[in-house]
C-alpha positions as CSV (number, residue, x, y, z in Angstrom):
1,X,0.0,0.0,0.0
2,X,1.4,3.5,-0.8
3,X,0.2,6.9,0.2
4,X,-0.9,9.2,-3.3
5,X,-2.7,12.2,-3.8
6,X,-5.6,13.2,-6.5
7,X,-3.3,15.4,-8.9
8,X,-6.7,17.0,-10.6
9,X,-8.9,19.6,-9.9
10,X,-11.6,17.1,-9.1
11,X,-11.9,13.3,-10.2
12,X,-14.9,10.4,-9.7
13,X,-14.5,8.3,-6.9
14,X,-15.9,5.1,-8.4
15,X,-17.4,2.0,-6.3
16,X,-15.9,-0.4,-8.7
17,X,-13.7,-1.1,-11.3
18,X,-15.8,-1.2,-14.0
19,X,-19.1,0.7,-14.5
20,X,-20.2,4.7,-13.4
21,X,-21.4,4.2,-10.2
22,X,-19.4,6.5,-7.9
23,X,-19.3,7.4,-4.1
24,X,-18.5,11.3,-5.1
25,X,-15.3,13.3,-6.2
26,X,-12.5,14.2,-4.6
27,X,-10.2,17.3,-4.7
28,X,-7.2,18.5,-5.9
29,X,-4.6,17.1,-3.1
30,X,-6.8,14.6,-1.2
31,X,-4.8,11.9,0.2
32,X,-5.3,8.0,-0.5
33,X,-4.3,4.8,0.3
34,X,-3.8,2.5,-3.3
35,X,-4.7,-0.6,-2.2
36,X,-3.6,-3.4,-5.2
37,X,-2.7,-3.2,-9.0
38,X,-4.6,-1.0,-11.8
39,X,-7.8,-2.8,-12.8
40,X,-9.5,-1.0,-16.5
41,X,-7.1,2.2,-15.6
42,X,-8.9,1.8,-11.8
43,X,-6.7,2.5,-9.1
44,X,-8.1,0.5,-5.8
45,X,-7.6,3.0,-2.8
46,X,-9.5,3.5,0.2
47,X,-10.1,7.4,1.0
48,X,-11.2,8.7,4.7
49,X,-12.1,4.4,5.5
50,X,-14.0,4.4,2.6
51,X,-13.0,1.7,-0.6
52,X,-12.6,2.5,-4.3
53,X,-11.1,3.3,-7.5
54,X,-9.8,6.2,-9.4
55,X,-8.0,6.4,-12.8
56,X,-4.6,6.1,-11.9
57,X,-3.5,9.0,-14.4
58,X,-4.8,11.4,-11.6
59,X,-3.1,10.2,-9.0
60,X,0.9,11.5,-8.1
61,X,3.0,11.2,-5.4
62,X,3.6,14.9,-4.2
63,X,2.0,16.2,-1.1
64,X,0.4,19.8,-1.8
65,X,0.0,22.6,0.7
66,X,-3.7,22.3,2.3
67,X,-5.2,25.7,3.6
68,X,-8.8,25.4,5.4
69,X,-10.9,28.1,6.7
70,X,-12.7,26.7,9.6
71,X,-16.2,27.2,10.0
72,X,-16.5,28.0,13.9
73,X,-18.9,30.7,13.4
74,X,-17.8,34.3,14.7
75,X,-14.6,34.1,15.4
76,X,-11.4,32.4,14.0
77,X,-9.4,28.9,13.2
78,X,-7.2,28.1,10.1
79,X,-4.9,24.8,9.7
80,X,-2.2,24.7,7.4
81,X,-0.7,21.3,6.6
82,X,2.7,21.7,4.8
83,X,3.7,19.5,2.0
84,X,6.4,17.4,4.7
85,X,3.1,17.2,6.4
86,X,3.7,19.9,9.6
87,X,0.3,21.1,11.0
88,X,0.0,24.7,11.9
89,X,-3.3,26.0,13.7
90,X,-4.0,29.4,13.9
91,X,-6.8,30.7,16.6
92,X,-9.5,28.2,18.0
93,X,-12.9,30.1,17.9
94,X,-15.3,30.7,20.4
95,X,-16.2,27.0,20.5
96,X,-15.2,23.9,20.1
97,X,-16.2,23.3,16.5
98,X,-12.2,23.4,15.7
99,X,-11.7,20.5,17.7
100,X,-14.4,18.8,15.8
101,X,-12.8,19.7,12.4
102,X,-9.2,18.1,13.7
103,X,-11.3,15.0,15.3
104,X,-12.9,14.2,11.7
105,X,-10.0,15.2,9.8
106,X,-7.6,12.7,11.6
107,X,-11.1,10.5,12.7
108,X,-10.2,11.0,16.0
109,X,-13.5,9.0,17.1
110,X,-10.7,5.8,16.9
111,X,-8.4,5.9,20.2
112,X,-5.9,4.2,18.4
113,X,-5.0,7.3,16.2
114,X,-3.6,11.0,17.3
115,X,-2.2,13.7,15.5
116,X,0.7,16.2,16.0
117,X,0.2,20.0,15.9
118,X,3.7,21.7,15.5
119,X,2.4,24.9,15.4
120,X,-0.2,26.8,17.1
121,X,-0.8,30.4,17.2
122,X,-2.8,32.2,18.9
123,X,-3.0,35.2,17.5
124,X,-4.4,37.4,20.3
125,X,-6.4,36.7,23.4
126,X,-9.8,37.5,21.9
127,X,-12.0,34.9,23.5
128,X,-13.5,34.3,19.8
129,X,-10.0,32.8,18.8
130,X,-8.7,32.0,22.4
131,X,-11.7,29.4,24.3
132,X,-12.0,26.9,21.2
133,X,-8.1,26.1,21.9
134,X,-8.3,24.9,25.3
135,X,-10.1,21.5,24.5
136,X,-7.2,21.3,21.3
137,X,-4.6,21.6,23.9
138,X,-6.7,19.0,26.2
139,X,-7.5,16.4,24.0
140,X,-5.6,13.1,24.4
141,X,-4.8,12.2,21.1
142,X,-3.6,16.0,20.0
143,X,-0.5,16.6,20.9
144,X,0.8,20.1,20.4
145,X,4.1,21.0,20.3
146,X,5.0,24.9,20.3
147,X,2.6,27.7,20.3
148,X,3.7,31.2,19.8
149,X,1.4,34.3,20.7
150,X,1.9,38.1,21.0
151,X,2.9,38.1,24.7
152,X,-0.2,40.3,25.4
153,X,-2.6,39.2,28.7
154,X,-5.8,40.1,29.4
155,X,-6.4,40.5,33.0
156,X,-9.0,41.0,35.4
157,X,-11.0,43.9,36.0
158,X,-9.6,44.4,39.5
159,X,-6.7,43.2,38.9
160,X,-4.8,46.8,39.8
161,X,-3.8,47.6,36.3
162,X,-4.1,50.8,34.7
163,X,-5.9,48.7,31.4
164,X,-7.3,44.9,30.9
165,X,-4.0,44.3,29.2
166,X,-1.7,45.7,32.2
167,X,0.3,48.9,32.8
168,X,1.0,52.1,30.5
169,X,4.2,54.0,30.2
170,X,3.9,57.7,31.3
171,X,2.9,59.3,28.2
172,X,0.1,56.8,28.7
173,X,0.9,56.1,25.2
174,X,3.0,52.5,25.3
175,X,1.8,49.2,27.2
176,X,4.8,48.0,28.8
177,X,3.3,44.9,30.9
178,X,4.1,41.6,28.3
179,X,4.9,38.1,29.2
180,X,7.0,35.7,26.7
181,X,7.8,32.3,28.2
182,X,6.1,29.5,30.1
183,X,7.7,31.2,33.5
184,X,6.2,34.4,32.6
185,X,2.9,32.9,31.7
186,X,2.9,30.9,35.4
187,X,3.8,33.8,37.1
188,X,1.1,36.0,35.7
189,X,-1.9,36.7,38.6
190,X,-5.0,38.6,38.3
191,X,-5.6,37.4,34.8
192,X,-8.9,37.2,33.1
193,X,-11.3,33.5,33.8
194,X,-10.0,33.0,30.1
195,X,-6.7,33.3,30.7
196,X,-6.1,31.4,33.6
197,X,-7.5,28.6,31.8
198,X,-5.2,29.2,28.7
199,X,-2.4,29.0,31.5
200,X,-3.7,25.5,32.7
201,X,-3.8,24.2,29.4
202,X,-0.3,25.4,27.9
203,X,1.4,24.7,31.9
204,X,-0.5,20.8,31.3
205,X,0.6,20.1,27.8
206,X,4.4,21.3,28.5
207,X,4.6,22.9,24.8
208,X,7.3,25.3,24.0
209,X,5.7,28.8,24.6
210,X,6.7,32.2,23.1
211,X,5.9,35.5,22.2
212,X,6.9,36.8,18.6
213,X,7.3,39.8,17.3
214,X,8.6,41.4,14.1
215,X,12.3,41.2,14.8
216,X,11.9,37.6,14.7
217,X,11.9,37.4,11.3
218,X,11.0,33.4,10.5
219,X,10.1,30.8,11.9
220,X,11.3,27.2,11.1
221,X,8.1,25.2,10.9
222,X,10.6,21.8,10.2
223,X,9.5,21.9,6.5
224,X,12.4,23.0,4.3
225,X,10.4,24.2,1.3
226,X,7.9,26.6,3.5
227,X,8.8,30.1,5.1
228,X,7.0,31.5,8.0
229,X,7.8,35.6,8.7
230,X,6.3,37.2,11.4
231,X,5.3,40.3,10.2
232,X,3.3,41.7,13.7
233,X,2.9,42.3,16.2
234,X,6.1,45.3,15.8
235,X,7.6,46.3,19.5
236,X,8.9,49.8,20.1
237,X,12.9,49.4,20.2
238,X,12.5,49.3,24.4
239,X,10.2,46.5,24.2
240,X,6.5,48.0,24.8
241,X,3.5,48.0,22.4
242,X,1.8,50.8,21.1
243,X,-1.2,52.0,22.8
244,X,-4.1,52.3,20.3
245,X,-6.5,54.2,22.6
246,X,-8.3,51.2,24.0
247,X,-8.3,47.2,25.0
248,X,-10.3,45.8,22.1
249,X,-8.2,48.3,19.5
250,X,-4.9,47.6,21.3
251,X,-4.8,43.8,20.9
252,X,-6.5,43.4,18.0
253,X,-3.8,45.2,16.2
254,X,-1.2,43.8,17.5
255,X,-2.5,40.4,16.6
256,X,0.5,37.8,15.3
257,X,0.7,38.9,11.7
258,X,2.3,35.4,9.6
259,X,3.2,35.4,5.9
260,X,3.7,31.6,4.8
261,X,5.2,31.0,1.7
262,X,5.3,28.0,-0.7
263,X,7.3,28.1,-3.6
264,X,5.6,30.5,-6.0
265,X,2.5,30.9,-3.6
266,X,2.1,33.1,-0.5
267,X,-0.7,33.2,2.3
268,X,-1.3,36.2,4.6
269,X,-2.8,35.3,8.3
270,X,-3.8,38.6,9.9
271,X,-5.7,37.7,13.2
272,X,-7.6,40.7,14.0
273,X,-5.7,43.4,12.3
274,X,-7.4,46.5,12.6
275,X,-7.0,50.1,11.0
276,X,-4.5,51.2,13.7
277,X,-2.2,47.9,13.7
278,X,-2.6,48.2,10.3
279,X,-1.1,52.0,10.1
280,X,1.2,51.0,12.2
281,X,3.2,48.2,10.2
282,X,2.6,49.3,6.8
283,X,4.7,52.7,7.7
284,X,7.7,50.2,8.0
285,X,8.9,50.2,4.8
286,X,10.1,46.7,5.2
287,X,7.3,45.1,6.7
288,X,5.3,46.7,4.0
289,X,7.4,45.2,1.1
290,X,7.3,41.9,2.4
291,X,2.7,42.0,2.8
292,X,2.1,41.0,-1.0
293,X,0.5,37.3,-0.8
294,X,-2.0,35.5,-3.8
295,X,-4.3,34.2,-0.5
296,X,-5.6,36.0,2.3
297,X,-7.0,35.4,5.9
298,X,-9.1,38.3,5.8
299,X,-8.5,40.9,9.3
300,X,-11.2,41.0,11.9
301,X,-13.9,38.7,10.3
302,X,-14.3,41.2,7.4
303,X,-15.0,44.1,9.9
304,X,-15.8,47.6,8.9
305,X,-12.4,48.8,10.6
306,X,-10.0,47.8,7.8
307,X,-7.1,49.7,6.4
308,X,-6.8,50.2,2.5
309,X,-3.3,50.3,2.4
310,X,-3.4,47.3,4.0
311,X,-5.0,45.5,1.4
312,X,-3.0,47.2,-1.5
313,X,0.1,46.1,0.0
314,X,-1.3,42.2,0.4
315,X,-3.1,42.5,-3.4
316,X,-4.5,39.4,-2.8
317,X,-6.2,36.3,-5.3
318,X,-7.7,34.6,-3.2
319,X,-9.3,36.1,0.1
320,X,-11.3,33.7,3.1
321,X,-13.6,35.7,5.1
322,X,-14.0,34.2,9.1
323,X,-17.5,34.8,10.7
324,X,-20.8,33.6,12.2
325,X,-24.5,35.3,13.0
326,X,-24.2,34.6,16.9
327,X,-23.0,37.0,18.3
328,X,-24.4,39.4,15.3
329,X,-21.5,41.9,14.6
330,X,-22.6,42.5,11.0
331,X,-19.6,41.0,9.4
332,X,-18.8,40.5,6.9
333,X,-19.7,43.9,6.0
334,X,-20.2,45.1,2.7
335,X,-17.8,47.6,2.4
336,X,-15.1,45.3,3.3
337,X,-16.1,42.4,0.7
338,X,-16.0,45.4,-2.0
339,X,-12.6,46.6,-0.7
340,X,-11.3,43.3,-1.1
341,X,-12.5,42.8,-4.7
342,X,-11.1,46.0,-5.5
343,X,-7.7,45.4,-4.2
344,X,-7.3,42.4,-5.6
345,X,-4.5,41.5,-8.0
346,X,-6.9,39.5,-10.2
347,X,-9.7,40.5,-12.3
348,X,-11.5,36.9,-11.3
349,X,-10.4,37.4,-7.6
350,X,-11.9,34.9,-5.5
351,X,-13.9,36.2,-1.9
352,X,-15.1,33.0,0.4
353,X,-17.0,34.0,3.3
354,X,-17.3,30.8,6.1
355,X,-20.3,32.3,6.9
356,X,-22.1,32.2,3.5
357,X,-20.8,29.0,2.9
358,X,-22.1,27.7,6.2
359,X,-25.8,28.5,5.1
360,X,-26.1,25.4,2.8
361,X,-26.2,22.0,4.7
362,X,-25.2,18.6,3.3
363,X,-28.3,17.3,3.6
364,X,-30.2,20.1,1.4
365,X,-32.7,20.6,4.1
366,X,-31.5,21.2,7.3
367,X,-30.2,24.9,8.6
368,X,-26.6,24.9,10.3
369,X,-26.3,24.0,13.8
370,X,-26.9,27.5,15.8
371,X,-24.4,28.8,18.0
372,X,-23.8,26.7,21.9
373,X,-26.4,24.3,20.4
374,X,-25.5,20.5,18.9
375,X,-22.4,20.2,17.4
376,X,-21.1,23.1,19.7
377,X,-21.6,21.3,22.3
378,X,-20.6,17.8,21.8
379,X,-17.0,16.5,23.1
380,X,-16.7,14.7,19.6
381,X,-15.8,11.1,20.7
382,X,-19.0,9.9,22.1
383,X,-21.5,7.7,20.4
384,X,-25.4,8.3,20.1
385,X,-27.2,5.1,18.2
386,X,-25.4,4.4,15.5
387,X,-23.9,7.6,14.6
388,X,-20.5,9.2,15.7
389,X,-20.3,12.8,16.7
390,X,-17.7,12.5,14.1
391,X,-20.2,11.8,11.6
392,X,-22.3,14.7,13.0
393,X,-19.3,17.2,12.6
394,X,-20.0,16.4,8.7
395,X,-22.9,18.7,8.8
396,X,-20.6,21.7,9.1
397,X,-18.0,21.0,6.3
398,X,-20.1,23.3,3.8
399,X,-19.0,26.4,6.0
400,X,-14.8,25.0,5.3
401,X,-13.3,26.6,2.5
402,X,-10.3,25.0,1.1
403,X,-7.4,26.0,-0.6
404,X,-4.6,24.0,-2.0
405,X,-1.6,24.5,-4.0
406,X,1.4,23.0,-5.7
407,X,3.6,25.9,-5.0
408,X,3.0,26.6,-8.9
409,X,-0.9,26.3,-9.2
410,X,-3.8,27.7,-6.9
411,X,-7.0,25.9,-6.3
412,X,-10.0,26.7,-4.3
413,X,-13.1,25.0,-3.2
414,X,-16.4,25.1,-1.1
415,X,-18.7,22.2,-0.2
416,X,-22.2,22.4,-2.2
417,X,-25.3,20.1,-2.4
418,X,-25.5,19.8,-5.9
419,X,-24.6,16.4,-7.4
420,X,-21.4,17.6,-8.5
421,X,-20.6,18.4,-4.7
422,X,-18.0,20.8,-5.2
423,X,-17.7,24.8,-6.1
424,X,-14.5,24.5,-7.3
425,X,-11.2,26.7,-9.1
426,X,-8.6,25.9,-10.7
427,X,-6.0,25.5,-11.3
428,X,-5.2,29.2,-11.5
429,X,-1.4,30.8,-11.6
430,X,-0.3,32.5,-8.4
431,X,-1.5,36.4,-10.3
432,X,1.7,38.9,-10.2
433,X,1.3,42.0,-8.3
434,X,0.4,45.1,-10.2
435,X,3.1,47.9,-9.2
436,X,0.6,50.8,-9.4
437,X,-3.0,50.6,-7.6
438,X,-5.6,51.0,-10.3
């Protein structure tokens, strides 16, 4: 048996060998398992547990990048899995529908199997990217292995600070409280309910823990072909952040900031980036030079409080937009989705929103699962009848959006309910960057 991967845009997954009857398509980059010799130009392979056959002509032997845009609702989670096959997350949402995604993906439902997560970020200690982590971290059969963060706390009201994310310099201009390591993070007190729970978590697991910042530069992810660059948050030269006239506007724009790149490809994660963190690291010339990227996380769930430069500086091809309806913050709002269009570098530029997606169910008939209701709430390795809560987490895959690439080629895809099952494109080239802003 040897591991291959569907080299086409999208192919027919056939039940046999001969005939059209077919269990669905698969995607560019989906991972199987050939099973015995070519049979009518059949490839046996079993795909996610499931047996069958696929013409053998698209099938190859290199593992792509794979990008998903988790549907958690409002708030945020990406996974990256590199072609040596590192796992990065990035946020957690609100809830625990990112563990539900990692427990199908690696059908976590079976004790025997488990899955490495070399890489998790968390971005900023919003609680819409910071709670779903927690059960990640928890889970037996996850095990994560560093996790990097903007060394930003949020503490308790009473906690005797001047803000919820500790103390100010005297021009009241700089926040100067920050914690990097795991002995920082222990030593913290007075921190928020969230945040002590974080600190369980992280202290439990033992995972290397540490802030980044822009004079970091890269980060070896253990894949030799991919290049990580932290691009935010950026320190003053004596170490504090800047002061952006608030808590939410604070650390939402100093959110970690990660450019990944892949060959000819290149993917912006921006956390919650707002129009002040924005300002702020596009007037560094450098950090500005180095934004351009064919895919974007989009900032802040598509908010209103975006920064054009910003998005003329990514130019981006492909854009993924992270939100829900509960809470109701309006995003993604229109102004944002036609900023994004206009600033892309494409004239066919691509704008997923989780949230639009999410509105059309496998099943053709059945809304999504509402917010703290169902699939929210279930721990994802029990059993009701016959069916897994594995099984159940299936309902959500319509909200994922996917992106893959071969470091030469871009594709892009959504779940639908026609027979064809897939909104798919591709494969595209990575778009140049225009030099002047039309």
């Amino acid at each position: 048996m040897t591991t291959r991967f569907v080299s086409d845009k999208t192919t027919t997954m056939y039940k046999n060998a001969i005939g059209s009857s077919r269990h669905g398509y698969l995607i560019f980059g989906d991972e199987v398992t050939t099973t015995g010799s070519t049979n009518n130009d059949r490839m046996p392979i079993v795909f996610r547990g499931r047996p069958g056959f696929v013409k053998k002509s698209r099938l190859e032997t290199t593992h792509p990048l794979e990008f998903y845009s988790v549907d958690v609702g409002q708030g945020d989670a990406t996974f990256v899995v590199t072609p040596a096959g590192k796992k990065i997350l990035i946020d957690g949402g609100l809830n625990r529908r990112a563990l539900g995604f990692l427990v199908w993906r690696y059908r976590l439902d079976n004790p025997a199997n488990s899955v490495d997560i070399d890489l998790l970020v968390l971005t900023h200690a919003d609680g819409d990217h910071l709670r779903g982590l927690m059960p990640i971290i928890k889970h037996p059969q996850i095990n994560v292995k560093n996790i990097i963060h903007n060394g930003i706390a949020i503490f308790d009201k009473s906690a005797g600070h001047e803000t919820r994310l500790g103390d100010l310099d005297a021009s009241k201009d700089f926040l100067t409280t920050r914690h990097n390591d795991l002995s920082d993070l222990n030593a913290l007190s007075n921190i928020s309910e969230d945040f002590k729970d974080w600190r369980t978590a992280v202290t439990a697991e033992g995972a290397n823990y540490q802030a980044v910042d822009t004079d970091m530069g890269s980060i070896n992810v253990g894949d030799p072909v991919v290049t990580l660059e932290v691009l935010g948050p950026k320190r003053e030269t004596d170490g504090s952040y800047k002061w952006f006239g608030d808590k939410a506007h604070t650390i939402n724009g100093h959110s970690v900031v990660l450019r990944l790149t892949f060959d000819e490809v290149s993917f912006m994660l921006s956390g919650d980036l707002n129009i002040e963190g924005a300002e702020h690291l596009v007037a560094d010339p450098v950090l500005a030079s180095k934004m351009s990227a064919h895919v974007l996380k989009c900032p802040h769930h598509g908010s209103h409080e975006f920064h054009h430069s910003f998005l003329e500086n990514v130019r981006p091809q492909i854009s993924t937009i992270s939100s829900g309806d509960t809470p109701d913050h309006g995003h993604p709002r229109a102004n944002f989705i036609a900023a994004i269009g206009l600033a892309s570098r494409s004239n066919r530029p691509l704008v997923f929103s989780t949230e639009i997606a999410a509105t059309f169910v496998g099943d053709g008939e059945t809304a999504a699962p509402a917010e703290g209701i169902a699939i929210d709430g279930l721990d994802f390795t029990t059993t009701v009848g016959n069916d897994t809560a594995r099984k159940r987490f299936k309902l959500l895959l319509p909200g994922i959006i996917n992106v893959r690439t071969n470091g030469k080629e871009l594709y892009a895809f959504r779940r639908v309910n026609a027979g064809y099952q897939w909104e798919s494109y591709g494969p595209m080239d990575p778009a140049p960057k225009p030099s002047i802003f039309c």
